[in-house]
C-alpha positions as a Markdown table, in Angstrom:
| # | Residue | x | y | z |
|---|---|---|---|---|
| 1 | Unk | 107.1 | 161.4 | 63.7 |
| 2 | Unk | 106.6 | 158.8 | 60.9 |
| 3 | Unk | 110.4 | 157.6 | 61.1 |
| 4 | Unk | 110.0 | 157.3 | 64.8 |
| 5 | Unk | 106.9 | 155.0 | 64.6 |
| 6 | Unk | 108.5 | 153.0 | 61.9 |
| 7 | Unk | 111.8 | 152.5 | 64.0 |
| 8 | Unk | 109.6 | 151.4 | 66.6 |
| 9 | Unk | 107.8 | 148.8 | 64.6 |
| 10 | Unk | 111.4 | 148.0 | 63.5 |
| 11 | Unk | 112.2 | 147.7 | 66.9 |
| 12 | Unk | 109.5 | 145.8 | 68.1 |
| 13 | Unk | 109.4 | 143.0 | 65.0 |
| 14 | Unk | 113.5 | 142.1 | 65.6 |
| 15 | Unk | 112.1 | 141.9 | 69.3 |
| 16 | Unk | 109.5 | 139.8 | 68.6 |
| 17 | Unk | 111.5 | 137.3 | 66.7 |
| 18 | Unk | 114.6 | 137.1 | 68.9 |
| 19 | Unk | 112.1 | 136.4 | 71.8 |
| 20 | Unk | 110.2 | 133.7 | 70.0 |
| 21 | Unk | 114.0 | 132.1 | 69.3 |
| 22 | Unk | 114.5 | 132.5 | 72.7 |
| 23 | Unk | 111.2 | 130.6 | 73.6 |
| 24 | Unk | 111.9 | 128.0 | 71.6 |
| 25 | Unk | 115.6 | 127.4 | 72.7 |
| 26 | Unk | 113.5 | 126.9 | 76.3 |
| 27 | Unk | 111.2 | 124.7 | 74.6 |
| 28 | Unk | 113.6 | 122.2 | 72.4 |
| 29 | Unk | 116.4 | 122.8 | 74.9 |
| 30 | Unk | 115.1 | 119.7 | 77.5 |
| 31 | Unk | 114.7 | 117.4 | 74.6 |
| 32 | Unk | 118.5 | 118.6 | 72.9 |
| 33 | Unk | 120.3 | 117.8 | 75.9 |
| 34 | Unk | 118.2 | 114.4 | 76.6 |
| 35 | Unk | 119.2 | 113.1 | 73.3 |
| 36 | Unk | 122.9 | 114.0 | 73.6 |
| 37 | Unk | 123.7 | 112.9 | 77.4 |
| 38 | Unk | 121.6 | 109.7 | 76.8 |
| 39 | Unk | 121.9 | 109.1 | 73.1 |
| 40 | Unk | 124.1 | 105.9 | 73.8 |
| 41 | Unk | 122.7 | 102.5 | 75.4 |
| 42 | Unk | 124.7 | 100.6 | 78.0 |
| 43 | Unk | 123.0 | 96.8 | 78.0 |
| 44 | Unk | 122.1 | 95.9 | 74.0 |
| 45 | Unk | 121.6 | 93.1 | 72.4 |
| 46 | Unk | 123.2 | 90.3 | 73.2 |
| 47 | Unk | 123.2 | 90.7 | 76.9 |
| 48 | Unk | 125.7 | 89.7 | 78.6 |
| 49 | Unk | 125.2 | 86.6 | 80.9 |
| 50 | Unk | 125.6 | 86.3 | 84.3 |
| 51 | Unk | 128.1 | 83.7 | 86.0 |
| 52 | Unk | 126.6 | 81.9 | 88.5 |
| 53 | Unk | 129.0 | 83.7 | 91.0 |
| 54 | Unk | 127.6 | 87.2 | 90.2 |
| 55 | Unk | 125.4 | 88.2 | 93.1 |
| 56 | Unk | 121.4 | 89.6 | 92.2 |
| 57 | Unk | 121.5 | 92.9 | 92.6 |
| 58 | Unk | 117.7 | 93.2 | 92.0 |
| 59 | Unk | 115.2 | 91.2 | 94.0 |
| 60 | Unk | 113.3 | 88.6 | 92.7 |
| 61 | Unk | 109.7 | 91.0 | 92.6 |
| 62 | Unk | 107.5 | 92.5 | 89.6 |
| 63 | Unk | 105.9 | 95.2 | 90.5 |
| 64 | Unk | 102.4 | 96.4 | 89.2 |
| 65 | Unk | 99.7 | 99.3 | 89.7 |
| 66 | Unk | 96.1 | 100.2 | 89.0 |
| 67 | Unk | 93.9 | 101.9 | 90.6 |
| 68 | Unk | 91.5 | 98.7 | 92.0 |
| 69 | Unk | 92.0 | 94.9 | 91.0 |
| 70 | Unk | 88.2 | 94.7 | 89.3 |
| 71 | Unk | 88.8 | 97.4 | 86.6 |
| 72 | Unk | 92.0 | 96.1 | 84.4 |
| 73 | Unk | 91.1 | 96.1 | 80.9 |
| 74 | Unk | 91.4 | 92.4 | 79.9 |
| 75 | Unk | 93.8 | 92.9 | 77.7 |
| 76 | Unk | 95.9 | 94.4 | 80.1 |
| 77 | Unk | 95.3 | 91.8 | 82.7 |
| 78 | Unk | 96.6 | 89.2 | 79.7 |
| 79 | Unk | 99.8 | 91.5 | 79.2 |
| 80 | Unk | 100.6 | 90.9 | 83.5 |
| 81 | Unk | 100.0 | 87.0 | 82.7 |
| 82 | Unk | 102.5 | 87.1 | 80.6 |
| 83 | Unk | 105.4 | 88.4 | 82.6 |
| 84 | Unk | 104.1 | 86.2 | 85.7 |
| 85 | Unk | 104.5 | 82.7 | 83.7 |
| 86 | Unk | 107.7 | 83.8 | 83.0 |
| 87 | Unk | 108.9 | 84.3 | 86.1 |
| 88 | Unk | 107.1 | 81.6 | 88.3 |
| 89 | Unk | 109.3 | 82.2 | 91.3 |
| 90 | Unk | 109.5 | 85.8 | 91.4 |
| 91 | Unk | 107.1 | 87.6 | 93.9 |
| 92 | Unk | 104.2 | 89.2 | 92.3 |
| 93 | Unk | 102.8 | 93.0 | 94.4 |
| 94 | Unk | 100.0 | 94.1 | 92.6 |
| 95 | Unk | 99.8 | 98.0 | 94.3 |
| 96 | Unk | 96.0 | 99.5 | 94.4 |
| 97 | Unk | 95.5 | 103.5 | 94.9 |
| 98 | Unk | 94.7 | 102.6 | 98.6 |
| 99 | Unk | 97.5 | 100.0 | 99.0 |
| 100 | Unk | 100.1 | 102.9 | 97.7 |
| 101 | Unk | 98.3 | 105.6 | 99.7 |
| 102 | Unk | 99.2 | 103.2 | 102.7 |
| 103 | Unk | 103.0 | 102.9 | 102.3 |
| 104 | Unk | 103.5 | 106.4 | 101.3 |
| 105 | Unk | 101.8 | 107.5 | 104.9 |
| 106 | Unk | 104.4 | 104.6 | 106.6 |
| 107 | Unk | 107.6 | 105.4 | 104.4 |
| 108 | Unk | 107.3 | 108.9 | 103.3 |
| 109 | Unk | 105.0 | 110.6 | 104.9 |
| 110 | Unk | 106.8 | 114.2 | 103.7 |
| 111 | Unk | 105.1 | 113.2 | 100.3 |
| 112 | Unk | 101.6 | 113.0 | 101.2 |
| 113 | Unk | 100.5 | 116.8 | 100.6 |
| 114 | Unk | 102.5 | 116.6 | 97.3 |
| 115 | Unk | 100.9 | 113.4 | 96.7 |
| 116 | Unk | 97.7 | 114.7 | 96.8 |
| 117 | Unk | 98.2 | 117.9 | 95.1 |
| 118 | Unk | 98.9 | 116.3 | 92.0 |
| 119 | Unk | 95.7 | 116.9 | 89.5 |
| 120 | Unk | 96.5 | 113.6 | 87.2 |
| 121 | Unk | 96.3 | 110.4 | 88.4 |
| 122 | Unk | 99.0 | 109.4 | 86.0 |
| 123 | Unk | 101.1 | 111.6 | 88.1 |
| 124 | Unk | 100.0 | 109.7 | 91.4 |
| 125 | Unk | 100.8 | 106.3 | 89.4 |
| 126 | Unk | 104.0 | 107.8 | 88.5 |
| 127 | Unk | 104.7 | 108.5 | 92.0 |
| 128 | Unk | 103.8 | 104.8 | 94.0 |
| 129 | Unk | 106.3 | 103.4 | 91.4 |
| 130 | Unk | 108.9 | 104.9 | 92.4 |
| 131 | Unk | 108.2 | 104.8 | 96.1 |
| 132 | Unk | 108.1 | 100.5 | 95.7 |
| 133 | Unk | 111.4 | 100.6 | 94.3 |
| 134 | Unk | 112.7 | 102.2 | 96.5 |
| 135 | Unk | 111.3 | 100.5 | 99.6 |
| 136 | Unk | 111.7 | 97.1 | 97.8 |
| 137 | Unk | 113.6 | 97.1 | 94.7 |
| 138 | Unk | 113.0 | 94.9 | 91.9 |
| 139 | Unk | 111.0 | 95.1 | 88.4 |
| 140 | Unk | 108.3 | 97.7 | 87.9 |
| 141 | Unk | 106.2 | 97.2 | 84.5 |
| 142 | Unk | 103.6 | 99.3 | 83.3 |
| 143 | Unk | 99.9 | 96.7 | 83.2 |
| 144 | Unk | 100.3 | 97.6 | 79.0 |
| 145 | Unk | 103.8 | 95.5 | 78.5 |
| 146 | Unk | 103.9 | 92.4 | 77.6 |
| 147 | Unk | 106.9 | 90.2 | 78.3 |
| 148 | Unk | 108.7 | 87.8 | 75.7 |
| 149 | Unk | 111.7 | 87.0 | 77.7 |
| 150 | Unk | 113.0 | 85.9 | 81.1 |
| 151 | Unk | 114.3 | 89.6 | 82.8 |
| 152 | Unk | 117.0 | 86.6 | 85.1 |
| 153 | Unk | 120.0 | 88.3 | 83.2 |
| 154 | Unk | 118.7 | 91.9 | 84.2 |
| 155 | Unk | 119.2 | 91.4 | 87.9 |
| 156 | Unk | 123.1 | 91.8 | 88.3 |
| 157 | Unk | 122.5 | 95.9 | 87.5 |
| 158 | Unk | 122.1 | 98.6 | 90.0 |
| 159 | Unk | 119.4 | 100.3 | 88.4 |
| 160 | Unk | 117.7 | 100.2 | 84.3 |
| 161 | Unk | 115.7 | 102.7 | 82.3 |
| 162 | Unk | 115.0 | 102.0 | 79.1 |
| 163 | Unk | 116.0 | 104.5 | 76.3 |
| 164 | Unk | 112.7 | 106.0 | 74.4 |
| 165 | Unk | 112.0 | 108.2 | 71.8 |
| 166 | Unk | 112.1 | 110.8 | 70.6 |
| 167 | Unk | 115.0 | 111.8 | 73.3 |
| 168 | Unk | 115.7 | 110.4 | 77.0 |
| 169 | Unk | 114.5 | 107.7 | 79.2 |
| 170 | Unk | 111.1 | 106.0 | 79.7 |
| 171 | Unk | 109.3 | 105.4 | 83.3 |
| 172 | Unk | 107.2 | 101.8 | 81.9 |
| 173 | Unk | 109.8 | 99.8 | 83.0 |
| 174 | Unk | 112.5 | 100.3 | 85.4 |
| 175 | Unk | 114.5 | 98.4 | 87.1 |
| 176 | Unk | 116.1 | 98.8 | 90.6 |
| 177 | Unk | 118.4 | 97.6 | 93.8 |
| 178 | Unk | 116.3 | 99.0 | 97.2 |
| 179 | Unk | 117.2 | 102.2 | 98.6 |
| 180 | Unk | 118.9 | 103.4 | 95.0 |
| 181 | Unk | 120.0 | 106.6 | 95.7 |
| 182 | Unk | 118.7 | 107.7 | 92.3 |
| 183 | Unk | 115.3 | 106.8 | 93.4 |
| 184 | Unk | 115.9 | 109.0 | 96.6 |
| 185 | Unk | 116.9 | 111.7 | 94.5 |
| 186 | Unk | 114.0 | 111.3 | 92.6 |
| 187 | Unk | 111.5 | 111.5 | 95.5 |
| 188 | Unk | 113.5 | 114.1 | 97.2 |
| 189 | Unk | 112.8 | 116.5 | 93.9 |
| 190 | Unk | 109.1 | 115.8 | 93.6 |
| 191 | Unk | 107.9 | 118.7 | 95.4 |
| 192 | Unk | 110.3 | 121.4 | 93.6 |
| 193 | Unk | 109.0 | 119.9 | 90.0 |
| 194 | Unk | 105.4 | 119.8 | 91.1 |
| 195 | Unk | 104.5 | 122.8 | 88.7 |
| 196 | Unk | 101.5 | 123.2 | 86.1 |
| 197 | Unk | 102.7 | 123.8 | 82.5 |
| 198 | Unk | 99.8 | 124.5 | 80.9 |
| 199 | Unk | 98.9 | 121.7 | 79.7 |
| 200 | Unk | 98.1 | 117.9 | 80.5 |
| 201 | Unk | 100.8 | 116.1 | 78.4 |
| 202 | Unk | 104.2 | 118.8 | 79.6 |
| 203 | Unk | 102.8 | 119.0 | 83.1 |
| 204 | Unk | 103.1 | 114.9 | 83.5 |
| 205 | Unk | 106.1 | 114.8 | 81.7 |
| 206 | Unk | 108.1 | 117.4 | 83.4 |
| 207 | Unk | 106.9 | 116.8 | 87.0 |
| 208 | Unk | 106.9 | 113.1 | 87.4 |
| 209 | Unk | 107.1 | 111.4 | 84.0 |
| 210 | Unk | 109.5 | 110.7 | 81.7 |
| 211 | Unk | 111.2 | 114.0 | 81.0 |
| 212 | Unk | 111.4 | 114.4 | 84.9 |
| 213 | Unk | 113.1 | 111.1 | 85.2 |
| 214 | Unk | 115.8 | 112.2 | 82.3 |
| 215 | Unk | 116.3 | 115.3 | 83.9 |
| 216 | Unk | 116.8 | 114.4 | 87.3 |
| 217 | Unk | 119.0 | 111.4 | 85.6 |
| 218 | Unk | 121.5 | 114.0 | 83.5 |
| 219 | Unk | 122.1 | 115.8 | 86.9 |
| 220 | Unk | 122.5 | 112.4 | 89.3 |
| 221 | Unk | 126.4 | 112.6 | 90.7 |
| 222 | Unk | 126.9 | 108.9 | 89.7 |
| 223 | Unk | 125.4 | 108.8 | 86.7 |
| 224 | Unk | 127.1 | 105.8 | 85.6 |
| 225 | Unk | 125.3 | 103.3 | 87.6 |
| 226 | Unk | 121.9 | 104.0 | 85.8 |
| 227 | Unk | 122.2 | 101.7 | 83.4 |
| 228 | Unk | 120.3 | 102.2 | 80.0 |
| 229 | Unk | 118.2 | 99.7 | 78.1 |
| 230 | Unk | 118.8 | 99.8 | 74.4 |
| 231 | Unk | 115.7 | 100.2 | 71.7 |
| 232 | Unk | 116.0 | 96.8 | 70.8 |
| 233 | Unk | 115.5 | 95.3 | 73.7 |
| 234 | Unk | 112.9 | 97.2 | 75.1 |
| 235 | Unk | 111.0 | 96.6 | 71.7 |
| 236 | Unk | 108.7 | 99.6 | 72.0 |
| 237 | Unk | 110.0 | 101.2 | 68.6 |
| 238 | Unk | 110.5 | 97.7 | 67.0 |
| 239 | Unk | 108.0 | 95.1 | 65.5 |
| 240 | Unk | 108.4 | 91.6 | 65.6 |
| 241 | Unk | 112.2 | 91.5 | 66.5 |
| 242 | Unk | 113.4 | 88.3 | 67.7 |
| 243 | Unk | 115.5 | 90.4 | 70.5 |
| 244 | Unk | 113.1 | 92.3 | 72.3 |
| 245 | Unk | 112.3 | 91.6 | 76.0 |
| 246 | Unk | 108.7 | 93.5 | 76.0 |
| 247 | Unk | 105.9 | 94.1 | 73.4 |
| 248 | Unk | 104.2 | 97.4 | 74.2 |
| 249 | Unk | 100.1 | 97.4 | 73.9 |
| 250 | Unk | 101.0 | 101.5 | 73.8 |
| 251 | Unk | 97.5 | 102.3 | 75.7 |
| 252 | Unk | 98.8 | 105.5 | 76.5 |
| 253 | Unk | 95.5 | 105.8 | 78.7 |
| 254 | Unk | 96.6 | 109.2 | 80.5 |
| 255 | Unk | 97.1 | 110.8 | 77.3 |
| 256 | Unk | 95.0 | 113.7 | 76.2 |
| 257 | Unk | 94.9 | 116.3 | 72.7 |
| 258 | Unk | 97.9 | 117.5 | 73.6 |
| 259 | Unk | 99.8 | 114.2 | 73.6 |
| 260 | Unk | 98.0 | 113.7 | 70.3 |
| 261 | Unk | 99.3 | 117.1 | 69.1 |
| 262 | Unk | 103.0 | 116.5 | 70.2 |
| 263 | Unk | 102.6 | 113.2 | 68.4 |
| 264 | Unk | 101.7 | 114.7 | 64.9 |
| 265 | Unk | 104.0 | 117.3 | 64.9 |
| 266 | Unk | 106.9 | 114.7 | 65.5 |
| 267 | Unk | 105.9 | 112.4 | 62.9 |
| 268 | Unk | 106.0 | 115.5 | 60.9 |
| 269 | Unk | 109.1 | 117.4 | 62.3 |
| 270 | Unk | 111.0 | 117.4 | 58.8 |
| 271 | Unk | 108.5 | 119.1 | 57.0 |
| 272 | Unk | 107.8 | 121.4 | 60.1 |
| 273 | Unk | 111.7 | 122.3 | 60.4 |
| 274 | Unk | 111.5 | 123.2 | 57.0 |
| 275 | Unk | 108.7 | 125.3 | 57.0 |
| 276 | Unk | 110.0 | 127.1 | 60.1 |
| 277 | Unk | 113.5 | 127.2 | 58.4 |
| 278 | Unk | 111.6 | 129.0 | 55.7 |
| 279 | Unk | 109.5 | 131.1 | 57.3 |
| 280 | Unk | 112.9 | 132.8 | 59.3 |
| 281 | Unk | 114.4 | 133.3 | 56.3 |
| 282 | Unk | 111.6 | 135.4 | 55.0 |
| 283 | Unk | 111.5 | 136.9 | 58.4 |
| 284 | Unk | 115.1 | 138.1 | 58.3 |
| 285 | Unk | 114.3 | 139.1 | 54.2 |
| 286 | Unk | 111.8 | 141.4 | 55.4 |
| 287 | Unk | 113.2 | 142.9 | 58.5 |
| 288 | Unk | 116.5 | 143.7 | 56.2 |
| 289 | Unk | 113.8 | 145.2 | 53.7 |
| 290 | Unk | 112.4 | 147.2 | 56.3 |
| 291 | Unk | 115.5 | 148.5 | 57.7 |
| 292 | Unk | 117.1 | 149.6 | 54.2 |
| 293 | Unk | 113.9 | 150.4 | 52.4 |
| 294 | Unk | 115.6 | 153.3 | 51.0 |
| 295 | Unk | 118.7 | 151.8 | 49.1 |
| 296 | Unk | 116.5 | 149.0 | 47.9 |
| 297 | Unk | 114.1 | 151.7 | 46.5 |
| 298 | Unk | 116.8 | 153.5 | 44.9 |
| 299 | Unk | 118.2 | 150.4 | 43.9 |
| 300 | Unk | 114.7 | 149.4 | 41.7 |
| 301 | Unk | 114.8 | 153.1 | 40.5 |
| 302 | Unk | 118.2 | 152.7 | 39.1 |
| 303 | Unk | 117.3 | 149.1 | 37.9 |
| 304 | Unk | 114.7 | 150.6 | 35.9 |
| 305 | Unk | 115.9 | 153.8 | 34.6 |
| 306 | Unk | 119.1 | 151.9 | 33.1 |
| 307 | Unk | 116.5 | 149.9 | 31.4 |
| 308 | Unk | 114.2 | 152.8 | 30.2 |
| 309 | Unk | 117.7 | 154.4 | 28.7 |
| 310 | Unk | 117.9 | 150.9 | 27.0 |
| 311 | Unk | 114.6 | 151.4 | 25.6 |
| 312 | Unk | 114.6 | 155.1 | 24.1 |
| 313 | Unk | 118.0 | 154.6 | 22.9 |
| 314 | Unk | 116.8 | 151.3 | 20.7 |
| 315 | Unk | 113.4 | 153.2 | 19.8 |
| 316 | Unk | 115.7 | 156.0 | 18.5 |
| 317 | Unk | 117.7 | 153.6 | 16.3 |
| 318 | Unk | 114.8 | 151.9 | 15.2 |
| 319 | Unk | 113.0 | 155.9 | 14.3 |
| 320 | Unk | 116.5 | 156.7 | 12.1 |
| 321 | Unk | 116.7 | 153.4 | 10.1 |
């Protein structure tokens, strides 16, 4: 009966650390494959101009969203003066909640109880920006980026998503032609990703942020026409480089513990690896233990009766000198 139970616990402790491999391949698995299909940019530094012969594929509008003109941080409302002195002749659409809510019930209707399921606002915000592109094309920028440079040489591409970090693509800027397919894609999807995943941060991410973007991205048939915006350029990741297009006030406003919590184990991930690197080890030492108990019992016994041997047998020359 013993031996049974301790088989069992056997049994039960390889279980339990397969499945936990298993859960974590499911975890880091979205992340892996982000960083391999989109680990290369396609417009860096310096970009290429445009001949005056090469037709705007993008049209000449920025793009912005809150959700009411008379509650944008000041800073924030500084960050949108910048990109409109830039561009002096581009159209500026500044897109409240109700404004949105009134083009999703004229262009996508189909969306509306999806819309509204959403629990986040971010996820609502994520939404409208997508829908604008695709009704109107041109450049969507979150209110927290600041612009350093003309985006004129940006405007002979199909569509642009910057490249972020730690793996895939970001949704604070993108660029796009009307009536992309990709964008259609993306709306299409919407309602299959709508799903909670327990917690603020993942459920954003993986239903209408970034990580839903990169997904939907690494599956799109013609993935070659989404063009990717190099680190440099985007100038999230850098400071003070003389290349970058945007500077990034990071407000990260939808962000809750959980974002907080993802952020400190990545600036930490090293010393994490390590420690779970470690701590498998001693998990495959002790199941190994536990499975040949016996031998390694034996195997001390013998260890130590070779060295009692050693001992009488130099007591008993010591005695007879």
């Amino acid at each position: 009966m013993y031996s049974f139970l301790n088989y069992r616990s056997r049994a039960t402790l390889v279980s339990s650390f397969f499945l936990f491999l298993i859960l974590l391949g499911c975890i880091l698995w979205p992340w892996f494959s982000a960083a391999l299909i989109w680990q290369k940019s396609t417009i860096n530094y310096p970009i290429i101009s445009l001949s005056n012969h090469t037709r705007m594929k993008i049209p000449a509008i920025i793009h912005q969203t809150w959700r009411d003109e008379n509650t944008i941080p000041n800073n924030w409302q500084q960050a949108s003066k910048t990109c409109r002195s830039l561009h002096p002749n581009y159209e500026y659409r500044f897109w409240t909640d109700a404004a949105a809510r009134r083009l999703i019930e004229k262009e996508f209707p189909c969306l509306l109880s999806t819309y509204d399921s959403y629990p986040y606002d971010i996820q609502r915000a994520d939404v409208i920006r997508l829908i604008v592109l695709y009704v109107f094309g041109g450049i969507y920028l979150d209110l927290d980026v600041i612009c350093l440079k003309p985006l004129d040489q940006l405007r002979g591409y199909e569509f642009i998503l910057p490249k972020t970090m730690p793996a895939g693509l970001s949704n604070d800027v993108i660029i796009a032609q009307p009536k992309h397919p990709f964008l259609l894609q993306l709306l299409n999807n919407l309602p299959k990703a709508n799903r909670n995943y327990l917690t603020k941060y993942a459920t954003v991410m993986f239903s209408t942020g970034p990580m839903y973007i990169t997904h939907e991205a690494s599956n799109y048939v013609n993935r070659s026409s989404i063009d990717v915006l190099s680190q440099d350029l985007y100038g999230k990741y850098t400071h003070n480089s003389t290349r970058s297009l945007f500077k990034h006030l990071k407000a990260s406003s939808w962000h809750g513990n959980d974002a907080a919590l993802v952020k400190w184990i990545y600036r930490r991930r090293i010393i994490l690896l390590l420690l779970l690197a470690v701590s498998l080890a001693s998990a495959l030492v002790l199941i190994y233990l536990a499975r040949h108990r016996h031998s390694v019992v034996n195997l001390v016994k013998k260890f130590f009766s070779k060295e009692k041997i050693k001992y009488e047998e130099i007591s008993s020359n010591l005695v007879s000198v």
